[in-house]
Structure formats: structure tokens, C-alpha cells
N, C-alpha and C positions, 0 to 999 in steps of 0.2 A: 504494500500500500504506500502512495505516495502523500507524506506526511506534511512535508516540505519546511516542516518548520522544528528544530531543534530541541529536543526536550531539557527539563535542567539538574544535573549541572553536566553530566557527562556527555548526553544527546542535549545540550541547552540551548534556548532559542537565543539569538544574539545576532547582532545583526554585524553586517559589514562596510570596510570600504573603510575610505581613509577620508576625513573631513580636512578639504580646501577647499577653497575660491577660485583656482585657476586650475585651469588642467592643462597637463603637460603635452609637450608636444611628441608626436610621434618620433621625431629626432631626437628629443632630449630624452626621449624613456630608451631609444635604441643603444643610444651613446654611452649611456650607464652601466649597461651590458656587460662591463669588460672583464679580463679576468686577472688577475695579479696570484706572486707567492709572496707570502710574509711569515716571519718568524712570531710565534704565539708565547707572549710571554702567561702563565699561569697565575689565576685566582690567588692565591697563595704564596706567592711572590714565587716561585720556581718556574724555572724555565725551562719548556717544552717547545722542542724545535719541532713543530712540525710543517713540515712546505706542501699545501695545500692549495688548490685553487677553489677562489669563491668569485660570487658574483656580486657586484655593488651597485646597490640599488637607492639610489637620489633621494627619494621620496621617504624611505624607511622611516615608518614612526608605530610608535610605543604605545599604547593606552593601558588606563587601569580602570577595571571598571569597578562601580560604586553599586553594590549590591544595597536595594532597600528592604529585602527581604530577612536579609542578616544583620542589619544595623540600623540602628535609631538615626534621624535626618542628620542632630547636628555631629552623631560622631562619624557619618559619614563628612558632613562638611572639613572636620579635619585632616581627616585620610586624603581628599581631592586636595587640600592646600600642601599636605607633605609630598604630595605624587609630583604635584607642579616643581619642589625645589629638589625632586629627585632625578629631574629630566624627563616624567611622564609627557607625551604630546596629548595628548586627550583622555578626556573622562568618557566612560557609555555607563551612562544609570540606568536601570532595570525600570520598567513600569511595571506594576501590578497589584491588583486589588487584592489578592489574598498572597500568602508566601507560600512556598515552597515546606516550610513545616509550621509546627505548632510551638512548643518549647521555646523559650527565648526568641521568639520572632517578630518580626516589625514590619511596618508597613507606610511609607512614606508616602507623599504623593511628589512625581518624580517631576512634573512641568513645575510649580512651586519649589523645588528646590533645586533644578535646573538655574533658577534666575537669582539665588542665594548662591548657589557654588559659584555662577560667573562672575558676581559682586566679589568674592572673597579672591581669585584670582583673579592674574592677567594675560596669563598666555595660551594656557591651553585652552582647546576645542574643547565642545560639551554637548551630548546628546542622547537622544534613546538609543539603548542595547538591548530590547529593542520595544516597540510599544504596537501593538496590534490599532489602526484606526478606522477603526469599521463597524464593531458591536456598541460596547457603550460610551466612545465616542463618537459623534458624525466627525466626518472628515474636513470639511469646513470649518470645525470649530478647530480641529487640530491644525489647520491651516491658519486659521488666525492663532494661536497660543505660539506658534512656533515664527509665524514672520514677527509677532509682538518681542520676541527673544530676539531674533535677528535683527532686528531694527536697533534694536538697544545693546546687542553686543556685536557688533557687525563686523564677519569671517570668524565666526566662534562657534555659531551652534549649526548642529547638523541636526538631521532626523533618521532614528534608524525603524524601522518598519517592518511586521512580520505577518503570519495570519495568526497567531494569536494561541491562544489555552482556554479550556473551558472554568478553568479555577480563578480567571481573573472575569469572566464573563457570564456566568450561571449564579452565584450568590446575588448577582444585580436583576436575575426573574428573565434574565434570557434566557433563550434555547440555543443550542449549541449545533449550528450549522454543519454539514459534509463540510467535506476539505474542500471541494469544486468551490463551491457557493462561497467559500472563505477567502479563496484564491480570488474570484471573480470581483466580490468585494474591494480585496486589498487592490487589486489594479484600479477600479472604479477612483478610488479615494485617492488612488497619484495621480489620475489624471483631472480629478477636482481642486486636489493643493495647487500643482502647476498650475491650473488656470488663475486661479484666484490671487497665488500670488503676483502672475504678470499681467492679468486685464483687469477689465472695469467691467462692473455689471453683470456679469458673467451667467448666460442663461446656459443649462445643464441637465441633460434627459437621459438617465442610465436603466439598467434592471434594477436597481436597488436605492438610486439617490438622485435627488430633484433639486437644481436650483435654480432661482430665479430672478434674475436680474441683482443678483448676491456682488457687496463686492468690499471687497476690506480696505479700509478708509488708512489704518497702518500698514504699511508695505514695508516687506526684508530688504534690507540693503541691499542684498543679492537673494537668490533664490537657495534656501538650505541645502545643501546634497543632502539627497535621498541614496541612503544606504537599504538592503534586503538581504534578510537570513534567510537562508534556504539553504535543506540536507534534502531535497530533492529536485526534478526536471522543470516542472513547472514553475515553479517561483524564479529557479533559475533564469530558465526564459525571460518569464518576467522583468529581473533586474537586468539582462541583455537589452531588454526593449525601453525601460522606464530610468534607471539607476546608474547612478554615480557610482555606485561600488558593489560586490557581492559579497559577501560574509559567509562562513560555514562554519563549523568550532572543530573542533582537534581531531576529534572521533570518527568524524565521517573526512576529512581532510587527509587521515591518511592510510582513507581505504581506495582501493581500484577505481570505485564508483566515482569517488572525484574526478578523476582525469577522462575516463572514460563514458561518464553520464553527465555530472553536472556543468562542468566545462564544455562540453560540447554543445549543450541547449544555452549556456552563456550568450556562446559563439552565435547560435543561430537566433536569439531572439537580438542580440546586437545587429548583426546583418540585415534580419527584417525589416527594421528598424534605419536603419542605412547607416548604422554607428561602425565604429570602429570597437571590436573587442578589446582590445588592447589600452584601451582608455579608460576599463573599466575597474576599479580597485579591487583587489582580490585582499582580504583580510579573514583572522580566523580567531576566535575568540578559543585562547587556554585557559586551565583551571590549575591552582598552588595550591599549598595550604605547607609553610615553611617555617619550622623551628628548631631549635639544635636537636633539641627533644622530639624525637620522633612518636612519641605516644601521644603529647600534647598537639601535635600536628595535626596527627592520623584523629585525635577527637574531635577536632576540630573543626573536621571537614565531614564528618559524620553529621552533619547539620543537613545537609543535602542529598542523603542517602535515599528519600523516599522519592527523586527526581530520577532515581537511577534506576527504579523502575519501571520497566515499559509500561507498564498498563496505566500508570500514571497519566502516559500523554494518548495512549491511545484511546480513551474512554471518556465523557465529561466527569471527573473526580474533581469538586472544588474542596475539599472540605481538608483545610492544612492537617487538621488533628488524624483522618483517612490517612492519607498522606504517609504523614507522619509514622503510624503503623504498620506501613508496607515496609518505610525505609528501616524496620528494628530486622528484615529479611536479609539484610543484602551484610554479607561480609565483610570484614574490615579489608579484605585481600581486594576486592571490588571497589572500593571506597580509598584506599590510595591509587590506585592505577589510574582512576578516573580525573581525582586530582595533584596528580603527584606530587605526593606525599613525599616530601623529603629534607634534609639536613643540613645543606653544605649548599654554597652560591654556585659550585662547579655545576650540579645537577640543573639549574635552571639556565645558566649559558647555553650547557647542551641544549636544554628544552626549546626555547627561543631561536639559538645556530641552527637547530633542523627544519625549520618554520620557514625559515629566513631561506635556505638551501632550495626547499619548493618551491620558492616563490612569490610567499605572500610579502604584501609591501606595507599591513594593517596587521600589527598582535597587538589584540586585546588581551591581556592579563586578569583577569577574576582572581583574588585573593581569597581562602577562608581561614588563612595564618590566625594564631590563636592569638599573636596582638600585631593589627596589623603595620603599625606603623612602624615596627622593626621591620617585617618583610620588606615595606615600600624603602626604608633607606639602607638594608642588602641590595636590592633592585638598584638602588642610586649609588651606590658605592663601587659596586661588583659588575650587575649582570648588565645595565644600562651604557656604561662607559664601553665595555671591553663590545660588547655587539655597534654600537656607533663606529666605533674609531677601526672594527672590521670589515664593516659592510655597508653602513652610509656614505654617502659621496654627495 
């Protein structure tokens, strides 16, 4: 079954793509290309010769994302201003009306504190990882909340876009759509945002959304890139056809199907489209959870265990406490792998260097480290500098 949309945290929906204002040129991305040997000096101050060739990729940036599911707003607010002086390029906040579990869980609301993180920095981008706009928002109104951001922090915020979960959309007394109808929607609502943010008046006759002579009186400085999560064909397409970037997370990233299903329908919905695939951002949301202590880690990330299994996303399950009792099933042998679980900054070079070796030009990083703001300055110390100064250009 084609799901198309990530489940969390292992299959997690997250959206893609690298948030800028310009795009690059096909020159400038070909040029990048190149390949060099350099000597690797190690984490640890030792040095390991090794002569390698990699690829340097211009564009390379970092995100962290700000999970509201696992933390309160304002200690999320923290975490995005230490990410910023650790070299993070971007925040992707989570939307969702209910979490992931029950137990110490939280629930922010991510447009309201999208425009609080951007006040507390200066540099980095900010946006959905990812927000379904379709059930119990109209897409219009997301269209206006997001040019209202863009206007007032202008080439900062993006928007990332999925089809969505039934646990953030059934507790509010919906029904919970096929996938088709979910799909169908989500392109509907890109192609209502676009409008809206570049005309006036804007009259609009879909299968599912009506407007009429609609037209947002605040306008985005520019128009948000539109990022889309998709672990399958269809959404793919879609972000071919509609999107700035495509996003997938780790799991399906480095299976077969990647190269051979979802990049292909990229390719072809770019085309249709009369775009150039190659302009489109490829990014992939990972999942940590890092402490010297390995037990402390590995509990850590046990927060997300009931995400990790399937029936979770295959079913309408809104109810975190549900949830929550599936994830007491899933092993803690399951539950590192998924977030890699581990102890030392070597392990997260590697993790990020093999990302980086496929291709993508967007890591999004998710944290469930048991405090996170040691992870984020490992990250700025370690794993942030040594990936820059190898592979950025």
C-alpha cells in the first residue's frame, strides 16, 4: 500500500528540501560536483589518514528539528537558540494535535511558536517538518499564517507539507480519508497557497475547496518553498510537479525503493511539469538520541516506541495513551536502530558522512538525547565543523 507519508519516529513523517530564496543554477549545482583526497584528521584529536574521494556539495545544510511532541514550547525555544550558535541552518517543528505518546508528552501549537523561535533568532530558517493542510486546517488559512510569517521574517520560513495522520485529525470529529483523497487534497491546497500568495482575488473550483474572489491583503516577501514528505510514488510525483524540495527520512532513504521508485516518479512528475529535476532538494530527516551513557540514551528515545509500530500509521489510532501501549511491544534492540542510539560524536559523523555520500543536500537531525542541549553543542563542537569543512563548498 502506498502510504506516502512517513510514520514517526522510525517511518516519520517529515518533510523535505532545503529552505532558500534563490535557486541554484544548473551550473552552479554541476560545478560542485567535484571530487578531491584529503587527509581526515579524527574526533578525538588522532589522526587517521585516510584518502578518500567525496563529493562537495555548495548548498549542504544542517537542520534540527524541534519536536512538540516531546517538549514543552518554551524548552523547545531554547534548544532552536542553542542549535543556531551551534551552526544549525534550520529548524523543522513538528505540527500536531495529539503526540506520539502519552507519558510526559506535550503539545504545542507549532504556527504560534514558529513566530517566537524566529523573534529569539537571527539566522536560521524555520518551518513545518511537517504539517498536513487539508483536514483541520483549510489551506487558505495556512496560506495566510505562513505569508503572515514570511512577511515579517523575510527568506526564513518555509513550509513543509504532508498528507497527514489520523491522531492529529480524528480527536477534532473528522473522518479519516483513503490515502487517494489525502493525496488529492494535499495537491489541491499547493495549488490554493500559490495562488493566493501571488494574485489578487483569486476565484478557485477544486473537488474538495472553493474560493472566491479570496485574497490576502499581507503578502510573503517571497513565496515560502514548499517542501513534501513522501516514502512513496505518489507524493513523490507530486513534489516533482509542485515542490521546492522532496524529503524522505532515513529508513526508506536507504532502501532500493529510493533510487528505484521514489526518485524516479520525482523525475517524472518534474518533467510533466516542465521543471528540471535537479533543482529539486533532496533532504532526509534522521533520528539520535546521544549520551555517554548508553542506557540513559537508549531510555530516552523509548519515548517514541509506539511510532514504530506499523499499525500505528496504518489505521486511524488517535488516542497517544493507544499509542503508547503498543510502543511497551517493540524492543529496546528496535528502538536504538531506529534512533541511533549511541555514545561517542564518531558515530554521528559516520551517520550524517553517509547521508551526505547519497546525496542528500537537507539533514534534518530529530534529537531524543536525554538532555538535549548537550547533544546540540556535540553537534557544534564535533559533528557540525568536521562535515562542513569536508563536504560544503
Amino acid at each position: 500500500m502506498d502510504t506516502d507519508r512517513p510514520p514517526a519516529p522510525e517511518v516519520s513523517h517529515t518533510c523535505d528540501g532545503q529552505p532558500h530564496e534563490r535557486r541554484r543554477t544548473l551550473s552552479q549545482r554541476g560545478e560542485s560536483r567535484n571530487k578531491l583526497v584529503f587527509v581526515r584528521k579524527s574526533l578525538t584529536d588522532r589522526l587517521l589518514f585516510d584518502t578518500i574521494s567525496v563529493t562537495l556539495t555548495p548548498m549542504l545544510k544542517i537542520g534540527y528539528g524541534a519536536e512538540h511532541e516531546q517538549y514543552q514550547p518554551l524548552a523547545l525555544l531554547e534548544h532552536v537558540v542553542e542549535a543556531e550558535k551551534a551552526g544549525f541552518d534550520s529548524i523543522w517543528t513538528s505540527d500536531h494535535f495529539h503526540p506520539w505518546a502519552h507519558t510526559n508528552a506535550a503539545g504545542g501549537f507549532s504556527w504560534v511558536w514558529i513566530a517566537s523561535a524566529a523573534e529569539r533568532t537571527k539566522r536560521v530558517e524555520i518551518g513545518t517538518g511537517v504539517m498536513c493542510p487539508t483536514i483541520r486546517y483549510h489551506p487558505a488559512i495556512v496560506a495566510q499564517a505562513f505569508a503572515t510569517l514570511r512577511n515579517m521574517y523575510p527568506g526564513r520560513i518555509f513550509l513543509g507539507l504532508g498528507t497527514g495522520e489520523a491522531i492529529n485529525e480524528v480527536p477534532l470529529g473528522y473522518s479519516w480519508p483513503g490515502f487517494k483523497e489525502r493525496a488529492d487534497r494535499l495537491e489541491e491546497s499547493i495549488k490554493i497557497m500559490k495562488l493566493l500568495w501571488s494574485g489578487t482575488f483569486v476565484d478557485f473550483r477544486g473537488k474538495y475547496y472553493t474560493l472566491r474572489k479570496a485574497n490576502l491583503y499581507t503578502k510573503p516577501s517571497s513565496p515560502p518553498p514548499i517542501y513534501l514528505a513522501a516514502t512513496g510514488p505518489t507524493v513523490a510525483e507530486m513534489a516533482g510537479r509542485h515542490a521546492d524540495g522532496f524529503l524522505t527520512v532515513g529508513a526508506v532513504a536507504e532502501q532500493e525503493r529510493y533510487n528505484q521508485v521514489l526518485i524516479p516518479a520525482m523525475e517524472k512528475g518534474a518533467k510533466s511539469a516542465g521543471r528540471d529535476p535537479r533543482e529539486i532538494i533532496r533532504g532526509v530527516e534522521i533520528y539520535i538520541a546521544y549520551d555517554e551513557d548508553y542506557e540513559k540514551a537508549l531510555h530516552a528515545a523509548r519515548f517514541w516506541a509506539g511510532g514504530l509500530v506499523s499499525a500505528m500509521q496504518k489505521f486511524p489510532v488517535s488516542d497517544p495513551r493507544e499509542v503508547e501501549q503498543h510502543g511497551l511491544l517493540v524492543g529496546d534492540r528496535q528502538v536504538a536502530q531506529a534512533w541511533s542510539v549511541g555514545t561517542r560524536p564518531e558515530e554521528y559523523v559516520k551517520q550524517l558522512e553517509r547521508y551526505v555520500k547519497m546525496g542528500f543536500e537537507h539533514i534534518n537531525v530529530v534529537s531524543s538525547s536525554p538532555d538535549p542541549i548537550k547533544a546540540i553543542k556535540m553537534y557544534g563542537k564535533h559533528v557540525i565543523p568536521y562535515i562542513r569543512s569536508t563536504y560544503a563548498r
